[in-house]
Rosetta silent file (secondary structure, phi, psi, omega in degrees, C-alpha in Angstrom):
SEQUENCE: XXXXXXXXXXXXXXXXXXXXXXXXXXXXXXXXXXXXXXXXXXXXXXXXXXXXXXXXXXXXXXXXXXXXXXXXXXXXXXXXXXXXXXXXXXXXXXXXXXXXXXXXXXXXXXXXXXXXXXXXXXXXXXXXXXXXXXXXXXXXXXXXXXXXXXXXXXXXXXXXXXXXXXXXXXXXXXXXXXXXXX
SCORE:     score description
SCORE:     0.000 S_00000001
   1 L     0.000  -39.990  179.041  -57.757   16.417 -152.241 S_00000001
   2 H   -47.818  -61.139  174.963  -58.699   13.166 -154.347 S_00000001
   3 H   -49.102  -18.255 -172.921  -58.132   11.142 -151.228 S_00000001
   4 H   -99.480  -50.980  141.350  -60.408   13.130 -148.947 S_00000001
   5 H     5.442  -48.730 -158.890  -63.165   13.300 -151.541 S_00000001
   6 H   -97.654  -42.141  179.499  -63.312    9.593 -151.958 S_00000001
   7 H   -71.547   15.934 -179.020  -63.337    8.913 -147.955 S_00000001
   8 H  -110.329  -54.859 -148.423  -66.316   11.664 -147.471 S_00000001
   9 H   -81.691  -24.697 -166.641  -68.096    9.797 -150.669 S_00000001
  10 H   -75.370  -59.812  157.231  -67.573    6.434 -148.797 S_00000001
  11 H   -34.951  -58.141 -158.194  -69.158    8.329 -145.513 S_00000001
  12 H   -73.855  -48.530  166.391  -71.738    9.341 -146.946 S_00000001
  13 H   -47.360  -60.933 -155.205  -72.414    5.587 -148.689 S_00000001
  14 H   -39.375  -40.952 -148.585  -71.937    4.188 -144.932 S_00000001
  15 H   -81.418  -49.534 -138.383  -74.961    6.834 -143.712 S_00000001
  16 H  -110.668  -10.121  170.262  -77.383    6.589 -146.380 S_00000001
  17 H   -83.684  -25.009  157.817  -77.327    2.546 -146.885 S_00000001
  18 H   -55.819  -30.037 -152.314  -79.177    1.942 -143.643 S_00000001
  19 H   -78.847  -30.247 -167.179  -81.665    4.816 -144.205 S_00000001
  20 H   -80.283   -6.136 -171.179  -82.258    3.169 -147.876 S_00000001
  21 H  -108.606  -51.216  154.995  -82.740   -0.272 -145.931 S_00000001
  22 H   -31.216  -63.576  157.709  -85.033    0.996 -143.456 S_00000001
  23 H    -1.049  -80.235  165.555  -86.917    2.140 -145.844 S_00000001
  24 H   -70.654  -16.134  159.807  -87.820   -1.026 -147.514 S_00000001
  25 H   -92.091    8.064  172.799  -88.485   -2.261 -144.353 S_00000001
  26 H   -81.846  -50.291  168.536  -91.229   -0.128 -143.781 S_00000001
  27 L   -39.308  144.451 -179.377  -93.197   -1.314 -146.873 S_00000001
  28 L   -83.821  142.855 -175.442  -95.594   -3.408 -145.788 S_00000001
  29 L  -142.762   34.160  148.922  -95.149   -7.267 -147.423 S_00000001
  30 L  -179.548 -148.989 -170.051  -98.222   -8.568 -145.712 S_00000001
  31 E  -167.705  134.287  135.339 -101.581   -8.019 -143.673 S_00000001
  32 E   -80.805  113.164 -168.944 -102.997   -9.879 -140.505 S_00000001
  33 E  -126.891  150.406 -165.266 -106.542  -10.585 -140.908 S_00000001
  34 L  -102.042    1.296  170.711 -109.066  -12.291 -138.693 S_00000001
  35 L   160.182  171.401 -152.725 -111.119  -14.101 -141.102 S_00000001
  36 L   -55.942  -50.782 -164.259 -112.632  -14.323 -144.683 S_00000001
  37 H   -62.004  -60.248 -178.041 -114.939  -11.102 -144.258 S_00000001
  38 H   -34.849  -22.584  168.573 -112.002   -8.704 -143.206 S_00000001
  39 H   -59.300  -14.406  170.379 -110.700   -8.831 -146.931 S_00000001
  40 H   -95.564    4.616  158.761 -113.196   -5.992 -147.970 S_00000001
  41 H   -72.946   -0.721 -153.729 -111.557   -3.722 -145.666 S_00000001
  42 L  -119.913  169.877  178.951 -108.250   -4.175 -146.972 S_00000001
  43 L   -66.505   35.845 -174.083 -106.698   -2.208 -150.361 S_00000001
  44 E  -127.490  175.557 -178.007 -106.714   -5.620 -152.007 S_00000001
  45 L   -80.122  155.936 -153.396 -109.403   -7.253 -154.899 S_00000001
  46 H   -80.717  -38.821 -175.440 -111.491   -8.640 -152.717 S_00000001
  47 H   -71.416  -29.490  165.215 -111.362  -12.314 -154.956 S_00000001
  48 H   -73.601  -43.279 -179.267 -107.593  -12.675 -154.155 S_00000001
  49 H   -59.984  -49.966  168.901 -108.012  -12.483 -150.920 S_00000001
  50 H   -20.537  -77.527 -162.435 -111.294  -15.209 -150.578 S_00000001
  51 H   -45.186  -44.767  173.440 -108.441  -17.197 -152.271 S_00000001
  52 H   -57.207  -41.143  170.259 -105.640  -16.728 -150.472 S_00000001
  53 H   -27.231  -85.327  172.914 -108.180  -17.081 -147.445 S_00000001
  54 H   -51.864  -28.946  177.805 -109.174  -20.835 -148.689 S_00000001
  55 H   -63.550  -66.096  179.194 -105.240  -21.161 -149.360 S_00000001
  56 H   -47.153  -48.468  160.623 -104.467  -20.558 -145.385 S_00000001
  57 H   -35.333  -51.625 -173.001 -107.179  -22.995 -144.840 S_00000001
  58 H   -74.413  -35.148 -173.226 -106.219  -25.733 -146.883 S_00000001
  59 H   -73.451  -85.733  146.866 -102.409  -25.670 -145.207 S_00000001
  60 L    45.278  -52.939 -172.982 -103.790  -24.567 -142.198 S_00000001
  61 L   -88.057   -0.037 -166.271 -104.923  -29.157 -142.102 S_00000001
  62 L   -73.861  -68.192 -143.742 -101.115  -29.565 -143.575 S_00000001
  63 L  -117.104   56.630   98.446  -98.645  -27.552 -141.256 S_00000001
  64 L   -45.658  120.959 -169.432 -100.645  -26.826 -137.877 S_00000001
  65 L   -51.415  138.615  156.006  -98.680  -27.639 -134.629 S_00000001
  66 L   -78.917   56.874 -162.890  -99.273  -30.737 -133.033 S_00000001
  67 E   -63.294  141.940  162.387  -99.198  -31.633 -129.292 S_00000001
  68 L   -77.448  -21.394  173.710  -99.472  -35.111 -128.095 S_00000001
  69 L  -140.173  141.322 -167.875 -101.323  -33.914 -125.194 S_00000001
  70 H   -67.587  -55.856  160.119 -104.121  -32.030 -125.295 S_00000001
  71 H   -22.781  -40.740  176.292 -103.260  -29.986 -121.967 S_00000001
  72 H   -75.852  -55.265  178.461  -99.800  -28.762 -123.471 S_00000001
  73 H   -37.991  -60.985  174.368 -101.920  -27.394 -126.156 S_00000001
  74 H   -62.271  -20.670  174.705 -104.304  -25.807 -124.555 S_00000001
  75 H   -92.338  -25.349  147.832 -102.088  -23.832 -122.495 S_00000001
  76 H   -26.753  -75.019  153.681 -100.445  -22.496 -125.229 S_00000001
  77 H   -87.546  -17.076  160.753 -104.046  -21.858 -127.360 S_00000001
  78 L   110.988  -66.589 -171.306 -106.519  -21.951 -124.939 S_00000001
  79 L  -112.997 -171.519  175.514 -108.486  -24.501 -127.073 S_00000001
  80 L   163.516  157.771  -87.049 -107.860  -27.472 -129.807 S_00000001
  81 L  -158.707  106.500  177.078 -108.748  -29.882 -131.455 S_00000001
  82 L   -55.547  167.532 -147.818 -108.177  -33.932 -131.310 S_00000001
  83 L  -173.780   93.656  172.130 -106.195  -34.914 -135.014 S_00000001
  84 E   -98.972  119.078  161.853 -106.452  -38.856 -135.712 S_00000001
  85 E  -129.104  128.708  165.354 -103.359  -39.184 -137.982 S_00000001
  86 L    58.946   41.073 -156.911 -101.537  -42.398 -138.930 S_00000001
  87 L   135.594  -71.810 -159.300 -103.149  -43.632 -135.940 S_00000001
  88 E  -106.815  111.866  150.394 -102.278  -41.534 -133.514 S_00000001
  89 E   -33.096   77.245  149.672 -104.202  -38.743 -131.399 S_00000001
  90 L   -97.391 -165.995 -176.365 -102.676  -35.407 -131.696 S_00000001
  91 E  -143.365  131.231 -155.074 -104.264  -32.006 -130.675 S_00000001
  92 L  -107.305  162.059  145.526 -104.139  -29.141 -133.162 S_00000001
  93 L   -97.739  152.151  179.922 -105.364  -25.121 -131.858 S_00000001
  94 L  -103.152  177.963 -155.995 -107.491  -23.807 -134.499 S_00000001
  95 L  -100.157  128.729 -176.148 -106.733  -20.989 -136.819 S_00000001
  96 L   -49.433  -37.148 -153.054 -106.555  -17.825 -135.555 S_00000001
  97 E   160.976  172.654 -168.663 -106.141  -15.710 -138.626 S_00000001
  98 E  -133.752   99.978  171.924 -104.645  -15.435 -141.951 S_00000001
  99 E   -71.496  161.131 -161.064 -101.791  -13.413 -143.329 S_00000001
 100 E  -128.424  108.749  171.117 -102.461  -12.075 -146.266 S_00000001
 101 E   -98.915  130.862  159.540  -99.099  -12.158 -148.181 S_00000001
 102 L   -90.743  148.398 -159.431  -98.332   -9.524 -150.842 S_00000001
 103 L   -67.174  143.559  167.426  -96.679  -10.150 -154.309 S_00000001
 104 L   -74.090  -19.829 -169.638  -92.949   -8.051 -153.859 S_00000001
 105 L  -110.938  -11.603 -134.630  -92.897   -7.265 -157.577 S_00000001
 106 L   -88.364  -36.764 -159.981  -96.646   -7.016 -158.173 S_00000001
 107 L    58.484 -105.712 -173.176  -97.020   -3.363 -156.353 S_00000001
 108 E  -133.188  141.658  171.952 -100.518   -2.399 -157.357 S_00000001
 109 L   -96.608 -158.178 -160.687 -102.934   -2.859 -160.249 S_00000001
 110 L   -73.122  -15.944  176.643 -104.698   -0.714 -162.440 S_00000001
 111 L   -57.868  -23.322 -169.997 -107.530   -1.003 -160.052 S_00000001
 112 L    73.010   16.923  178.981 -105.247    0.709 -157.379 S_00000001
 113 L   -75.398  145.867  160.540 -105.647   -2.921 -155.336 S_00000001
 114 E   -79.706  156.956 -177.360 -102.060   -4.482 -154.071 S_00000001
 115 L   -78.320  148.369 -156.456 -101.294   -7.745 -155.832 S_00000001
 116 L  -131.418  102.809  171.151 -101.548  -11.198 -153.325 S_00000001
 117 L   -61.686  -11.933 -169.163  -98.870  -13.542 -153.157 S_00000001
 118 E   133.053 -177.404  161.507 -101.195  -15.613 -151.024 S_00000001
 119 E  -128.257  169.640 -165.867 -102.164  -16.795 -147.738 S_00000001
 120 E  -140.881  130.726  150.539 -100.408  -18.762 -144.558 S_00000001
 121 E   -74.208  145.836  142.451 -102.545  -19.668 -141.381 S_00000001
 122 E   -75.042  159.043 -171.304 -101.954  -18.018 -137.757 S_00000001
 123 E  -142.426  127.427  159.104 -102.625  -19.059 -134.670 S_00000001
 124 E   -70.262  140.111  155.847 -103.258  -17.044 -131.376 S_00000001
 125 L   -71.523  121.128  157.894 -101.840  -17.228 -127.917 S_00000001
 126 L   -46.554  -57.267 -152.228 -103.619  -17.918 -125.119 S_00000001
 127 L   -71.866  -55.045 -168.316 -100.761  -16.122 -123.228 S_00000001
 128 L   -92.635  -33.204 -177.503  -99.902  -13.265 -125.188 S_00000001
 129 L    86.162   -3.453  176.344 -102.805  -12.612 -127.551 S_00000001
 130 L  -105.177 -170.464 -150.908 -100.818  -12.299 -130.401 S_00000001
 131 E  -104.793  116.130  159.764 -100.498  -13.863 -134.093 S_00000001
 132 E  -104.295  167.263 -171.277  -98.139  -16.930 -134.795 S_00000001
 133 L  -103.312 -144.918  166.986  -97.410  -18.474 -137.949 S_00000001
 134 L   -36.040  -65.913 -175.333  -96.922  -22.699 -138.332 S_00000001
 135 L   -55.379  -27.539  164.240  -93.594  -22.334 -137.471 S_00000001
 136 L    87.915   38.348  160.513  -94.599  -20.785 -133.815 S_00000001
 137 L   -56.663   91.153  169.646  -92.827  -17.626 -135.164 S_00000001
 138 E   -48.644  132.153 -159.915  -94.475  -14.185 -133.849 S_00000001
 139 E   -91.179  -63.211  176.547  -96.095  -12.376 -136.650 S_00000001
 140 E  -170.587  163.325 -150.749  -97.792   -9.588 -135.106 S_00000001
 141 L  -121.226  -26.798 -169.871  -99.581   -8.882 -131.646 S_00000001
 142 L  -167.991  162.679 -179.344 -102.963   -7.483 -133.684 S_00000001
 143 L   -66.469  155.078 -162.549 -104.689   -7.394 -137.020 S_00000001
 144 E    89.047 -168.829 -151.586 -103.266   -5.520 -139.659 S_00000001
 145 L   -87.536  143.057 -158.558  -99.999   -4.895 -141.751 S_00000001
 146 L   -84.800   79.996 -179.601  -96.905   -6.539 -141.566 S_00000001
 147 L  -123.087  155.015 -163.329  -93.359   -5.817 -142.751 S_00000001
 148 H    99.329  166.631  169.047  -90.108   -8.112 -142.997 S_00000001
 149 H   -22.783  -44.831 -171.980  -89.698  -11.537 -142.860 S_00000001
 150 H   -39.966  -35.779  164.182  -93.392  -11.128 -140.975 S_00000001
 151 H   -88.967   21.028  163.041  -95.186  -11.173 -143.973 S_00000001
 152 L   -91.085  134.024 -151.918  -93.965  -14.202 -145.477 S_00000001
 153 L   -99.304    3.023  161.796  -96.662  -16.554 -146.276 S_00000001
 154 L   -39.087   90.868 -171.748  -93.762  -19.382 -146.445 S_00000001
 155 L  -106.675  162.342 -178.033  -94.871  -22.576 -144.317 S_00000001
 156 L   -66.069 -171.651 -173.510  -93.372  -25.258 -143.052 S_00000001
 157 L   -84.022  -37.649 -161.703  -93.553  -28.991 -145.437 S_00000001
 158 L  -164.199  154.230 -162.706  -95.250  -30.450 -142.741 S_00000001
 159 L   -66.554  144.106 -177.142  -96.569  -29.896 -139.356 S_00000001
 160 L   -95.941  144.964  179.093  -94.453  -29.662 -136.416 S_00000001
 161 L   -92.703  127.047  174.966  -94.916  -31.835 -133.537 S_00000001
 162 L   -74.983  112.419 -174.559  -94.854  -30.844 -129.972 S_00000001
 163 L  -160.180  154.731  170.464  -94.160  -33.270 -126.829 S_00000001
 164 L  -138.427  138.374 -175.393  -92.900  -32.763 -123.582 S_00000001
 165 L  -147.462  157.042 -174.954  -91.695  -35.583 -121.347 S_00000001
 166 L    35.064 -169.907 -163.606  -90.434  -35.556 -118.086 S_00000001
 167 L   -75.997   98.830 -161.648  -89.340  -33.025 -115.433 S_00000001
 168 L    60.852   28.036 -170.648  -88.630  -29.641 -116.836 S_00000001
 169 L   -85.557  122.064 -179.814  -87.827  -31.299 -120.240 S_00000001
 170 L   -77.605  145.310 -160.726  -88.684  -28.892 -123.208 S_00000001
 171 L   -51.244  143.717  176.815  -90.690  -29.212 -126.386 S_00000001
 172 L   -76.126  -76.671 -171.052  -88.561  -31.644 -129.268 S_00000001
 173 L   -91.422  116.971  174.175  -89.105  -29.041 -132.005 S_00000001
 174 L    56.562   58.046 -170.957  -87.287  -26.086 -132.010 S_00000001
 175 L    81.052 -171.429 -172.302  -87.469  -25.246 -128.582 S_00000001
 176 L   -87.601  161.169  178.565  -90.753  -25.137 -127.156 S_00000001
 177 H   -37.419  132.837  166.123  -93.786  -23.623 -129.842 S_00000001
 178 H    72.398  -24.455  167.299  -93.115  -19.687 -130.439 S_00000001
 179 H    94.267   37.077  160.586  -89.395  -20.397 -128.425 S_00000001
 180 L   -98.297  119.388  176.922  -90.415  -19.244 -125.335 S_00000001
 181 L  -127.224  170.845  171.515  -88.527  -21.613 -122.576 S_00000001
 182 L  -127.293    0.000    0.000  -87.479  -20.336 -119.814 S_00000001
């Protein structure tokens, strides 16, 4: 009997450790928002967000993709932006949106607000309409919450650069922006 006992208890582990992982992936661990005013709509203090806001902003001139030509951009973002760096001409799309990252440990205060790990800028698609981060990661498709990896407000050190050369030759970093090759 011991032996059947311990394989049913085992079973039972197998079943109920996805359900307990699902779970936590349901919690929300961030928020897509379309600009500074959408923070008094959301369950957070209203002063973290501003900040976090101005946070997405400031990286936002850091870690924004880069095309060497403005055309490859624009079909991407629809519009962007000329960049004199080091020099050099690139062309930037402008920011989209903000995630609103939440603290993991923070929960809620006494206020009943969730606690704000920060913010990361997004960037829309031309093609798709939805929310990328730096990284040309998809985020979300529309404003609002987040859960997973999706919500991390984690950016890259420095902006990635885009270029395409020659005949059916693909973007240098990490695949083309957002990975979509064909």
């Amino acid at each position: 009997m011991k032996k059947r006992s311990s394989n049913l208890r085992l079973t039972l582990m197998a079943v109920a450790m996805p359900i307990g992982l699902a779970a936590c992936e349901s919690e929300p661990t961030g928020v897509v928002l379309n600009s500074i005013d959408d923070c008094r709509t959301q369950q957070v203090d209203v002063a973290q967000c501003e900040t976090a806001y101005r946070d997405a902003v400031a990286k936002h001139a850091q870690v924004a993709p880069r095309y060497e030509d403005a055309m490859q951009c624009e079909s991407d973002f629809g519009s962007c932006q000329p960049v004199r760096e080091e020099g050099r001409t690139y062309y930037s799309p402008p920011m989209g949106g903000f995630l609103l990252g939440y603290a993991l440990a923070g929960g809620f205060s006494n206020t009943g607000a969730r606690q704000v790990a920060g913010g990361a800028p997004l960037y829309r698609d031309y093609r798709g309409g939805g929310y990328r981060n730096a990284g040309g990661d998809a985020v979300s498709r529309q404003t609002g919450p987040v859960t997973g990896k999706r919500g991390s407000i984690a950016t890259p050190a420095r902006a990635i650069t885009v270029s395409r050369a020659g005949f059916g030759s693909r973007a240098a970093a990490r695949g083309t922006f957002g990975s979509r090759g064909s």
